[in-house]
N, C-alpha and C positions, 0 to 999 in steps of 0.2 A: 504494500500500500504506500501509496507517497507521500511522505510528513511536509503535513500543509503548517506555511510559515505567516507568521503576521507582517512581513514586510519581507523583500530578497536582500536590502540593504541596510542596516542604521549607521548614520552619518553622524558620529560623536563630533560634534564643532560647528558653529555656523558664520565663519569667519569668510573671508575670500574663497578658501580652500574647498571648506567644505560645502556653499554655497554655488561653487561651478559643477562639481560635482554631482548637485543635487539638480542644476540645470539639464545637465547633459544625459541624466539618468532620467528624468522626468520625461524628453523632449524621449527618451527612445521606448519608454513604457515600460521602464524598470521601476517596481514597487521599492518604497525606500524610506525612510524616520529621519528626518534632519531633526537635531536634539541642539541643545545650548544651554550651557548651567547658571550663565548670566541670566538677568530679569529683562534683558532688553539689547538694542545691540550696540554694538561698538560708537562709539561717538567721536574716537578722536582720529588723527593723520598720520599714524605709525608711518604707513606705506603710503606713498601718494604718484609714483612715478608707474604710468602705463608703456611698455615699451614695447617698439614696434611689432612684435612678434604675439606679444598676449592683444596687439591691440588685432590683428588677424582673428585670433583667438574666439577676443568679442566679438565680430563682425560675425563668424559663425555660429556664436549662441543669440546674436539677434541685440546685443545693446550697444555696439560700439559708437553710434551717431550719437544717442543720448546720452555717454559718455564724453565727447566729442562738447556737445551743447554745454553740458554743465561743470566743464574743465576748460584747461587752455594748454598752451604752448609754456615751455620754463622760461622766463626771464632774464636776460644778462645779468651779469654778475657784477654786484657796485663795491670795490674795495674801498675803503673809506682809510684815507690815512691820517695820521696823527696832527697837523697842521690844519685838519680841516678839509682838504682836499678829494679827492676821488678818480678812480680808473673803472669805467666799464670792460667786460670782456665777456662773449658769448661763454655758458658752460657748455654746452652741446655743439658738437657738430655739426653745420648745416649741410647737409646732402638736400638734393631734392628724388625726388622719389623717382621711379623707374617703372616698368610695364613689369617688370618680375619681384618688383616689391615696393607695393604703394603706399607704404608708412616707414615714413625715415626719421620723424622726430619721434621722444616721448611725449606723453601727454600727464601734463600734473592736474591729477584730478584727487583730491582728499580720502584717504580711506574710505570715512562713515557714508562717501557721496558715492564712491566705486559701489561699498556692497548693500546700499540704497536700491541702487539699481539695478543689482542682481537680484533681489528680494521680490522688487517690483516684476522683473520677467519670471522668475519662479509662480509667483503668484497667477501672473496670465497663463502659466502650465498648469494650475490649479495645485499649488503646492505653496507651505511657507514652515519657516524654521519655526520647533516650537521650544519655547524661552525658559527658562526658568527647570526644566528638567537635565539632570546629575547622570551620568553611569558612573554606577557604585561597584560594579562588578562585573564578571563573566566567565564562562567557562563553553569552552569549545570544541567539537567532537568529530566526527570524518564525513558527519551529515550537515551542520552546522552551529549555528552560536546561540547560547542563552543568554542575555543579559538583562542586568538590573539594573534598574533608573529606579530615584526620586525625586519629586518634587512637592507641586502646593498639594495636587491631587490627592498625593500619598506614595506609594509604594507599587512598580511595575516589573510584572517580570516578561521578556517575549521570545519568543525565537525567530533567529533570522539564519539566512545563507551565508550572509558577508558580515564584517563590522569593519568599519573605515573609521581610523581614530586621526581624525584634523582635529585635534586638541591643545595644541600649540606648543611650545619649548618645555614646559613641564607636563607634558603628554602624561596621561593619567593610563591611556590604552599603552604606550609604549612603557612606561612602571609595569604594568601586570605581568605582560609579556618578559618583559626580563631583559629587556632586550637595551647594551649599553650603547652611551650616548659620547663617544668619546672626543675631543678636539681640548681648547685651549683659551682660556680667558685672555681676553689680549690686552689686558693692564689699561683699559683705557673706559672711564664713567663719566657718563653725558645725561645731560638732561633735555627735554624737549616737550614743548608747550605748544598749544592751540592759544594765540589769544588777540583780545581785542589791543589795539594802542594804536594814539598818535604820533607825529613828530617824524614820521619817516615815509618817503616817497613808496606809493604801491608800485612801481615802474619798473623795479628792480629789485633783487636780489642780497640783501644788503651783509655785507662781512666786516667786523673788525678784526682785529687781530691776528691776520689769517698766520696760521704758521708756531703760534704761540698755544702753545694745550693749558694756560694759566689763564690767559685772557683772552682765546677767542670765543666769538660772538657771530653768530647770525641771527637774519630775520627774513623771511620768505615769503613772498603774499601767496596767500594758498588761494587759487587760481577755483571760481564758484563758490565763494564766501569773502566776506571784509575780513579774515581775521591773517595775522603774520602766524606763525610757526616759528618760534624760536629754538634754535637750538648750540650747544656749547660744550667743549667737556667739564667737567665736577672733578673735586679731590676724590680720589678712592675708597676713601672714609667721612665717615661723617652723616649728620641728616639735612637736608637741603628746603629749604625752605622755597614752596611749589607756590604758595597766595601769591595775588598778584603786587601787594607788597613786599612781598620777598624777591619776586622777581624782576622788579623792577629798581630795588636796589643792586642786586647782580646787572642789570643793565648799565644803568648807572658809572658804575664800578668800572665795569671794562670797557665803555664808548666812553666816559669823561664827556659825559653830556648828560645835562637837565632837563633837555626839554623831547624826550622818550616819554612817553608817560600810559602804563598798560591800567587796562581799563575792566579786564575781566578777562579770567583764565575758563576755559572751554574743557580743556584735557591739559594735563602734564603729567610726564613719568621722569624719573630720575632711575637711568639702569646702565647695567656693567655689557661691555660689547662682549661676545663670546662667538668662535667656529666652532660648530659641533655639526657632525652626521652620523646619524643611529647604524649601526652594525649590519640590522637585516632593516628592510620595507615591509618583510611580509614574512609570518607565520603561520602556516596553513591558511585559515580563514580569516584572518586579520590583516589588514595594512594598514598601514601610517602613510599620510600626506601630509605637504607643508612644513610649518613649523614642528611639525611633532616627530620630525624624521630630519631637519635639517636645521641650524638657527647660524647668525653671520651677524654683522658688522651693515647695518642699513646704507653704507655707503654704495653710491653705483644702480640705488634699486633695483635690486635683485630678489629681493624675498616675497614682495606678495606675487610678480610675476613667474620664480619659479613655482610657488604653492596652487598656483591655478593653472599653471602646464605639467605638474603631480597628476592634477585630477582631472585634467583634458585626456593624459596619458591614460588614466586606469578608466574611466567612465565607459568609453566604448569595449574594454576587455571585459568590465562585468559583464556588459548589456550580452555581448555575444554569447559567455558562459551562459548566463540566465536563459537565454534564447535558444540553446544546445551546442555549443561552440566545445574543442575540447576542453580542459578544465589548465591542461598546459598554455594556453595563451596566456593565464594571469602570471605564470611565472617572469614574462618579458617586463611586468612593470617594475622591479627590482632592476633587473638587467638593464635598463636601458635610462631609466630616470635617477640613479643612484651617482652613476657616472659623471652625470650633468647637474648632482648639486656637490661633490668634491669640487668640479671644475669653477663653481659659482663661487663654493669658499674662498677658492683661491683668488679669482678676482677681486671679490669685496674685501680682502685682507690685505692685497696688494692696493687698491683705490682708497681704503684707510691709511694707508703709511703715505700715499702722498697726498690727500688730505691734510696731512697731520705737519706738511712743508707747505700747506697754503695754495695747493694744486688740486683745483674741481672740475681739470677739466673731463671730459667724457665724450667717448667714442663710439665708434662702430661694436667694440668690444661688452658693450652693456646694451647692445640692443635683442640678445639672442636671434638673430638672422640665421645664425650661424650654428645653430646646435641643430643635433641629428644625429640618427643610430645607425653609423655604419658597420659597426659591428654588433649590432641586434641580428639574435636567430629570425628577426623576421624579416630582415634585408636579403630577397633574392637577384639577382643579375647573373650573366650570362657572363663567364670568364673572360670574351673577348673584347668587351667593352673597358675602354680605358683612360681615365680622365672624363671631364664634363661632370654631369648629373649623375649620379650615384646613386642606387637602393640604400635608403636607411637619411637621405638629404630630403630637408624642407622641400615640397613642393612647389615652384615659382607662379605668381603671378602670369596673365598674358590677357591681354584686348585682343579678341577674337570674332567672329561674328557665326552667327549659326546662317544655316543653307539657308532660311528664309529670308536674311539679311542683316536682323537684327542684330547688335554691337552686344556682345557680353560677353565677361571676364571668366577665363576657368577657375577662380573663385566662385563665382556663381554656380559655377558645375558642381565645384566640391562644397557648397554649404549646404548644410544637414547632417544626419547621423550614418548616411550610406558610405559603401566607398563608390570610386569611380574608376574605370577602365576607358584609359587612351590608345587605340589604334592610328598608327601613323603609317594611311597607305598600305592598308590589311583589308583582306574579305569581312564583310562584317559576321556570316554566321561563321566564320570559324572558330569564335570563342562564345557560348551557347548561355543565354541570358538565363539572368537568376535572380532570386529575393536580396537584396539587399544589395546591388551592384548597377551602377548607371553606366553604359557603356555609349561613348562616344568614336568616332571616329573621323581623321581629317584626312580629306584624298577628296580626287575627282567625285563619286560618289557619297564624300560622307556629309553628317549632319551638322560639322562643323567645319570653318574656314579659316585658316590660318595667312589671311591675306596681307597681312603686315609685316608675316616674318617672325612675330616675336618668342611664336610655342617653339618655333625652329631654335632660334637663337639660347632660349632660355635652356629648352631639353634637349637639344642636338640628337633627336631620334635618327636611328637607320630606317630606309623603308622597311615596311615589317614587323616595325617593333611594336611592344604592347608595353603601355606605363599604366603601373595597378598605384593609385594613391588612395592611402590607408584614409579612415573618417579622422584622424587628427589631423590631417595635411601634410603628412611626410609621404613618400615613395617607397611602396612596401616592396614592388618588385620590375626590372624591366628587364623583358625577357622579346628574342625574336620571334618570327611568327613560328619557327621550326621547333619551338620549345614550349610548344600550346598546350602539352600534357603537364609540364613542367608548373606549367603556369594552373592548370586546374586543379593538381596534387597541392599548389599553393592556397586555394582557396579552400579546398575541404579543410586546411589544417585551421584557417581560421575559423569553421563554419559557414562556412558559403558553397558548398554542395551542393549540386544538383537537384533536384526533389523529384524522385519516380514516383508515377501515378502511373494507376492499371486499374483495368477493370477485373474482376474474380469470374 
């Protein structure tokens, strides 16, 4: 008999993390509990930098415009020197964007306003985080998971399939598990405020002291709201005084100016930087996303953007399991997104050291453009191909037109929860349609036209070729048309199978 469960998923956390999660799960018809032990949510700007690659991200879960609307662009940066004086200088990079990747800046948009808006599209999935409820416990079996919440109600016990702990840096699911959290305090305590104040231009980005870990100072207009974001390091000891009195004398103090004057704090924390990445992502039935698997140094914004391509990564692996996929597919989300938050520690801990010399600037290097599984078991290609586009590389961008004229980007192809199969100059039934698979093709005959050049230029297909992009937007396999078994052995393993019907 089959043990019927009260959800396939509970989602411990309803931060960034587990909030995409619970999009992505929702939008594919996986049954799921988003939980949060808070009474309410998050209200302050921990994380505020969208960068180009989660802004993709949004664009496929459907909110990146209204993210767009209620954010902006980062501001230059005003160093203020001692005499009074001042130097502008961009912190970002200006690229303008390209047919294979239409988002070149970040976007500062304030945490509470980021997962606002997630909340709000969850909602239009007919779902929403419910507040105020704890897991207090769990135990886990080869069928799946039992756990215990409380809250105002009282006391619940359920069973599910999965349990996903986005519970943040003191991971209550990553405690049970056992599972250590190893890296390295990096000697360096800061404080950081949401708050209202006069006396200083919203235009810019405003630094004193840059360079000096005694006395510097920032102040940030946080871009869909009046208020600055202060932030600075602290002594390593001691209690720091968060009112806006207090803070306002530390203003004071280190600008050697009076006429700062803060009017009301929003959010403040006063906390120690630390690299840490947890050992496993997953036991048995359990994973960690986010912060509960990985914590860093907010320099570079990195953290809420990797915590929402965590659970870009595992959301379509559940749905597929769920759906009848093998149970081996969940094993790649360890494999493949573990890799790529070492590689984040490293950044955010090298962009703090030169922070710490008075250097904010920021690259290519902080936009994840550039992450990808090329050595993920799920990246297939055909030995012969060498250089260009690669299995396991971001899927590019391209302005295309379909046969009946109409201008649309293979973005457009790949939004949703399916994958997609590109034919470059292939018979179209030689690869034989299926659930969960949109199959295009560009040639004389096909439904799409690559009249500009760009799909060419981007993927550098041979005639023949077949490019399978996975539902996260990466290239799961490209294989020639001579290797069509190849390629269908590839999609049973995901669950994409053929489906025989017969009659008795």
């Amino acid at each position: 008999m089959t043990e019927k469960f009260a959800a396939d998923v509970l989602i411990c956390g309803a931060g960034a993390a587990g909030l995409a999660l619970a999009i992505d799960l929702a939008r594919r018809g996986v049954s799921f509990r988003l939980i949060e032990k808070m009474e309410g949510p998050f209200h302050g700007s921990r994380g505020k930098g969208i960068q180009p690659r989660t802004q993709e991200i949004f664009e496929d879960l459907g909110i990146l415009d209204r993210l767009v609307a209620v954010g902006g662009l980062y501001p230059s940066e005003r160093r203020h020197r001692d005499d009074g004086g001042y130097a502008d200088a961009d912190v970002t990079e200006h690229e303008p964007p390209t047919a294979a990747e239409p988002y070149h800046l970040p976007l500062m948009v304030p945490q509470f306003l980021t997962e606002g808006l997630m909340r709000e599209r969850l909602e239009e999935l007919g779902h929403r985080p419910e507040f105020g409820w704890e897991l207090v416990g769990f135990e886990q079996d080869a069928d799946g998971v039992t756990a215990r919440l409380t809250g105002k109600a009282g006391e619940e016990t359920l069973r599910v399939r999965w349990l996903v702990g986005a519970d943040g840096g003191r991971s209550f699911v990553r405690h049970v598990l056992g599972i250590d959290f190893p890296g390295k305090t990096l000697g360096v305590r800061a404080v950081v405020a949401d708050v209202m104040l006069t006396g200083l231009a919203r235009d810019a980005w405003h630094r004193f002291n840059d360079g000096n870990m005694v006395r510097q100072i920032s102040f940030c207009p946080l871009a869909g709201t009046g208020m600055c974001q202060i932030q600075g390091p602290i002594p390593l000891e001691g209690d720091i005084e968060l009112s806006a009195r207090g803070l306002e004398a530390m203003v004071a103090g280190r600008t050697n100016r009076d006429d700062i004057h803060i009017q009301s704090v929003s959010w403040a924390s006063a906390y120690s930087m630390n690299a840490r990445l947890a050992d496993r992502y997953r036991v048995d039935r359990v994973f960690l996303v986010g912060d509960a698997a990985h914590i860093h140094p907010p320099t570079g914004g990195q953290g809420l953007n990797t915590s929402v391509q965590d659970a870009y990564n595992l959301g379509w692996k559940l749905a597929a399991v769920a759906h009848g996929a093998p149970e081996a597919l969940l094993d790649t989300y360890e494999e493949e997104r573990r890799p790529v938050a070492a590689a984040m520690l490293g950044l955010a801990t090298k962009l703090l050291d030169a922070l710490k010399r008075g250097d904010m600037r920021r690259g290519r290097d902080v936009h994840q453009l550039d992450i990808g599984y090329p050595e993920s078991s799920l990246a297939l290609e055909q030995s012969s191909r060498v250089g260009g586009l690669l299995a396991g590389d971001r899927a590019p961008d391209a302005p295309i037109h379909g046969a009946a004229g109409q201008a649309v980007r293979l973005f457009d192809l790949f939004r949703g929860t399916h994958w997609t199969l590109l034919g470059y100059e292939v018979e179209r039934g030689s690869v034989r349609p299926r659930q969960g698979v949109h199959i295009h093709i560009f040639g004389p005959k096909g439904d799409v036209l690559d009249d500009g050049g760009h799909f060419r230029d981007a993927y550098a297909p041979a005639v023949g070729d077949w490019v399978l992009v996975r539902p996260d937007g990466y290239i799961g396999a490209i294989v020639a048309s001579g290797d069509v078994v190849i390629l269908e052995t590839y999609l049973a393993q995901v669950g994409l199978g053929l489906v025989h019907t017969g009659c008795n």
